[in-house]
N, C-alpha and C positions, 0 to 999 in steps of 0.2 A: 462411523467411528466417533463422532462427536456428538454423536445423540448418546453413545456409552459411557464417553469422559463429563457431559452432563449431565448422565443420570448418576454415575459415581461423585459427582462433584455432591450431585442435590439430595444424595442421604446422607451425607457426612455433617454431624453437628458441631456444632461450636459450644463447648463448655467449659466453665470455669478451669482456664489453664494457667493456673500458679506454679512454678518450682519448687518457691520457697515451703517450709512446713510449716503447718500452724500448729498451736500449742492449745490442748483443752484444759480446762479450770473446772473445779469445785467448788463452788460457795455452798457453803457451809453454816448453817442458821444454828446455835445453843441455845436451849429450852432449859432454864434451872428452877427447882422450886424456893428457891430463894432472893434477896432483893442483891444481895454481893455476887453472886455467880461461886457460890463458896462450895456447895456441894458437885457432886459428880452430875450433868446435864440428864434432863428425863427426857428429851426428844431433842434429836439432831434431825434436820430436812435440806438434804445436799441438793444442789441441782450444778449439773453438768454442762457447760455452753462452751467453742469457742471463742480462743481468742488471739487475733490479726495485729493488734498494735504490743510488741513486748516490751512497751519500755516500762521502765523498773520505777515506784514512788514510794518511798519507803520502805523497801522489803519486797513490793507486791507491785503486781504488772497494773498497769493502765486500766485497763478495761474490768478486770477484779473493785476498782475504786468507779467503775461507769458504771455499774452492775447493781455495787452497793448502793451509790446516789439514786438508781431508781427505782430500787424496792423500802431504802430504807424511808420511814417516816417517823424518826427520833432526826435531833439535830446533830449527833452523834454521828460522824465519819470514817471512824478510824475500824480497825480490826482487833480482835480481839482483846477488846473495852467491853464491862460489865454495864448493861446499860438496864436499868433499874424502870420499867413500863408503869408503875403503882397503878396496876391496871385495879387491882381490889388488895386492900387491906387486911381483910383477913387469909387471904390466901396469895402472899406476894409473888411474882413474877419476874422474871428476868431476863436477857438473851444479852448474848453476843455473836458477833460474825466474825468464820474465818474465811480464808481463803485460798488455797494448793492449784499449784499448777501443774500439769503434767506434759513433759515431753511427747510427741510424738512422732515416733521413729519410722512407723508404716505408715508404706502409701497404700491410700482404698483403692479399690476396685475403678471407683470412677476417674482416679488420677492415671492408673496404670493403664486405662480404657482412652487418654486424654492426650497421652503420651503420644500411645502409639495410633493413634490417628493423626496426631501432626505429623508424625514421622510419615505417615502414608500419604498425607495430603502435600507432602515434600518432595515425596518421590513421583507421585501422578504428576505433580506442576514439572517437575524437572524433564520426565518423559517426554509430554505434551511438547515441552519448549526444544526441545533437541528432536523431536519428532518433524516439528512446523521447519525447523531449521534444516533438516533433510529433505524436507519435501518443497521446500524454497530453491536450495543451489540442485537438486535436481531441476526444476521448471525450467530455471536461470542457464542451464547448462545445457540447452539441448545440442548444438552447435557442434560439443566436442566429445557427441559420444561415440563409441565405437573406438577400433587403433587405426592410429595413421602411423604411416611407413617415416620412416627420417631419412633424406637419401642425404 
């Protein structure tokens, strides 16, 4: 019996078991061909990450402003600032960065898979332990098995 509840114990994994939701973000890079950010953007280059800390710094989560600090290489920190690159003169350049966040309302696959293995790994321990604990006052009991008469 214990080489079952050890093999059951020794496939069951341990994975990232959070409750809480995390929230995915878009950063969002504007390509314009001009030095003001005046015409409509020629290339936008989104990328998708999340993000675990949601506190809020002007408008925008935390980690939206962590994201920008390590891509950006103007001195320029803020969002949705026209930031002028004078990369060449005769054909000037521009970008700005945004930022959107997106709730996430569904659980993946691996949270629903994460769930319910704690839940299983709750109910093996509880079995086992009320198991040991039957087969304890059994042992401890031998004395008073069977009926005795009351006269």
């Amino acid at each position: 019996m214990f080489k079952i509840l050890f093999l059951l114990l020794s496939l069951t994994t341990v994975s990232d078991a959070r409750l809480s939701y995390r929230n995915e973000f878009q950063f969002v890079t504007h390509w314009y061909n001009s030095s003001n950010c005046s015409a409509q953007s020629i290339k936008n280059m989104t990328v998708h990450s999340r993000c675990y800390d949601n506190q809020i710094i002007n408008g925008y989560p935390k980690c939206c402003y962590e994201f920008l600090n390590s891509i950006n290489v103007f001195k320029n920190d803020n969002f949705k600032n026209c930031i002028d690159t004078n990369y060449d003169s005769i054909h000037p350049v521009s970008i700005s960065y945004d930022c959107n966040i997106e709730s996430k309302h569904k659980m993946t696959f691996t949270e629903v898979v994460t769930i319910i293995g704690l839940i299983g790994i709750l109910l093996i321990s509880s079995c086992t332990i009320g198991l040991c604990v039957f087969v304890l006052c059994k042992c401890c009991d031998k004395e008073h098995r069977g009926y005795k008469e009351i006269y």
